[in-house]
Backbone bond lengths (Angstrom), bond angles and torsions (degrees), N, CA, C in turn:
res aa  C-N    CA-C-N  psi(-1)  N-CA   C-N-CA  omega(-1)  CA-C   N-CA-C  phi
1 X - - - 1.446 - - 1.523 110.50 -
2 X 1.278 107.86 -33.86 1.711 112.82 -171.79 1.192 103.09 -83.02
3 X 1.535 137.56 -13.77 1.325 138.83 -144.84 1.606 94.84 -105.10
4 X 1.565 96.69 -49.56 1.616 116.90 169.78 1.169 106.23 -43.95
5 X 1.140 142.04 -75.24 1.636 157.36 -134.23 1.612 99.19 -92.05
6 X 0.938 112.88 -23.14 1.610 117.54 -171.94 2.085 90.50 -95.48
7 X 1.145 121.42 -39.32 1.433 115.24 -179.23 1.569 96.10 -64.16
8 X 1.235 126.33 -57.24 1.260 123.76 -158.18 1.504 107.53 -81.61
9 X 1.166 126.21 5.69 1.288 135.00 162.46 1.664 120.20 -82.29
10 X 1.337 105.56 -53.05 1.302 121.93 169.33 1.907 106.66 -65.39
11 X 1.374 109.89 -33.85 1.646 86.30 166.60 1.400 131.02 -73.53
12 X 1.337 119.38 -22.56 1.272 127.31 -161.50 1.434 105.86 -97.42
13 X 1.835 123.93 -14.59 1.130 127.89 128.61 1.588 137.12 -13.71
14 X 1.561 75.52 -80.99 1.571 112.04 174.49 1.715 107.43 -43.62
15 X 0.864 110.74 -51.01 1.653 124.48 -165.96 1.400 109.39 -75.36
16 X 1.497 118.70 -21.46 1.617 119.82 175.73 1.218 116.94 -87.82
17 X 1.886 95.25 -30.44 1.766 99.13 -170.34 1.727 106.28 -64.82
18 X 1.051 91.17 -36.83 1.496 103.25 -163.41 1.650 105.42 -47.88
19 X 1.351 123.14 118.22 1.545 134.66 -171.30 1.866 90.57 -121.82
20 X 1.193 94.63 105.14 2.092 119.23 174.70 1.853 86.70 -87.73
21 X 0.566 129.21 7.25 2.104 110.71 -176.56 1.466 90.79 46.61
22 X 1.581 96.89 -161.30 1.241 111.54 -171.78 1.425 97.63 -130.84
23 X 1.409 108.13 158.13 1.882 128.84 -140.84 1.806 84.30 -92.56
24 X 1.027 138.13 164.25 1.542 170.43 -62.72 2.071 69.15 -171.14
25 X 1.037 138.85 -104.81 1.217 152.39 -161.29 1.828 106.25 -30.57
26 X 1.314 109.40 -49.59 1.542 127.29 165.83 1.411 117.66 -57.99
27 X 1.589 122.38 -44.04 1.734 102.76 146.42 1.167 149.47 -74.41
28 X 1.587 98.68 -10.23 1.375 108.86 169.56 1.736 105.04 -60.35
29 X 1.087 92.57 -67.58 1.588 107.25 -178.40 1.775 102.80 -29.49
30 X 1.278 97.22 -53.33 2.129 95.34 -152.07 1.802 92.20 -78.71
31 X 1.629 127.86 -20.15 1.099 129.13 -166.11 1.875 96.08 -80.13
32 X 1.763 120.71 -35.61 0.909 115.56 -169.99 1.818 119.90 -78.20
33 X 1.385 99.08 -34.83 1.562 119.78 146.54 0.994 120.01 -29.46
34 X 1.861 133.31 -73.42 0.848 164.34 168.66 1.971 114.54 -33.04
35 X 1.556 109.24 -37.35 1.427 105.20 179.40 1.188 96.55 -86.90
36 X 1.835 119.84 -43.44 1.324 145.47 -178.67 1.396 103.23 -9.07
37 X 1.563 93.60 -73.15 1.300 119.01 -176.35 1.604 131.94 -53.19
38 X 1.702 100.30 -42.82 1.409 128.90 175.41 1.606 104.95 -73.45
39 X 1.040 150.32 -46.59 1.280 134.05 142.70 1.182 160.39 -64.50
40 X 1.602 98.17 -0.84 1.900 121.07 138.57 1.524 122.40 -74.38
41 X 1.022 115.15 -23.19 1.352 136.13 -174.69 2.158 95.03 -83.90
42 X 1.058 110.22 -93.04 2.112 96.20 150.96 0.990 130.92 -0.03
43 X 1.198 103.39 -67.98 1.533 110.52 -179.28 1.959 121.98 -63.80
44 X 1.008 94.61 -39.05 1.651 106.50 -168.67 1.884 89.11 -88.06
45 X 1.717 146.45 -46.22 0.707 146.63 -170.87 1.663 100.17 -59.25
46 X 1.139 111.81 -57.12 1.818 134.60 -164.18 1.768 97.73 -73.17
47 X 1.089 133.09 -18.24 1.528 136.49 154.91 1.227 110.22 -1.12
48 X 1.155 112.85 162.07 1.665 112.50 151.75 1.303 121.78 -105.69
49 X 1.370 122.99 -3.87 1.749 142.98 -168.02 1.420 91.81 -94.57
50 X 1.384 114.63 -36.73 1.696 114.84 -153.69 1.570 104.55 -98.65
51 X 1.490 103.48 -42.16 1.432 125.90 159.79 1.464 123.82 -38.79
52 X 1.325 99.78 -43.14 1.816 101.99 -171.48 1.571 95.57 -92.23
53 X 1.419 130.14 -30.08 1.314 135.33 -177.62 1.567 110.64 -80.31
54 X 1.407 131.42 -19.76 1.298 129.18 162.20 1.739 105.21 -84.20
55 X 1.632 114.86 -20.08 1.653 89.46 -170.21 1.844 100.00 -100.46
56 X 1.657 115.96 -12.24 1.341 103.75 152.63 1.678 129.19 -51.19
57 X 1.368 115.46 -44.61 1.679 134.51 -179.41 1.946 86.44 -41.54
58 X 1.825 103.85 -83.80 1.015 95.41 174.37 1.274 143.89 13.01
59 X 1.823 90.26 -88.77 1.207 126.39 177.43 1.482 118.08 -24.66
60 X 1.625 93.25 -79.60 1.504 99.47 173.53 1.649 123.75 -74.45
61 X 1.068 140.90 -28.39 1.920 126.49 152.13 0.761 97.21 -51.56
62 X 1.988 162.33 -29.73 1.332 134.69 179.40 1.432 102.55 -80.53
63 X 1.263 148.00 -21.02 1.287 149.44 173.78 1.559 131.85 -100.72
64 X 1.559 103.25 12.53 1.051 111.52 174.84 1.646 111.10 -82.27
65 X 1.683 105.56 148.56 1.404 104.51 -176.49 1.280 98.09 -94.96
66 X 1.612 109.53 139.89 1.592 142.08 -174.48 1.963 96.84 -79.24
C-alpha cells in the first residue's frame, strides 16, 4: 500500500514539474503582442503633448542651479 501511494505520488510530482514551454504558435502570438504593444508605446511617447512635456522636464534639470 505504501509502495503504491509513494509511486503515485512521485507521478503526480512528475507531471507538475514537467515545464513543455510554449508551442511555436504561442510565440507568435506573445511576439505579435509584444510589437503590438511596442508601437503604442511610440506612438503616445513620439506625441507632441508628451514630446513638448518630456523636452520641458529636460529643460528644467538642465537649468537647474547646482
Amino acid at each position: 500500500m505504501c509502495r503504491t501511494a509513494g509511486r503515485l505520488w512521485a507521478s503526480v510530482r512528475e507531471r507538475w514539474r514537467v515545464d513543455r514551454g510554449m508551442v511555436t504558435s504561442e510565440y507568435a502570438m506573445g511576439i505579435v503582442a509584444a510589437v503590438g504593444f511596442a508601437l503604442l508605446l511610440y506612438e503616445v511617447v513620439t506625441s507632441g503633448q508628451v514630446k513638448a512635456e518630456l523636452q520641458a522636464i529636460v529643460k528644467r534639470a538642465l537649468s537647474a542651479r547646482m
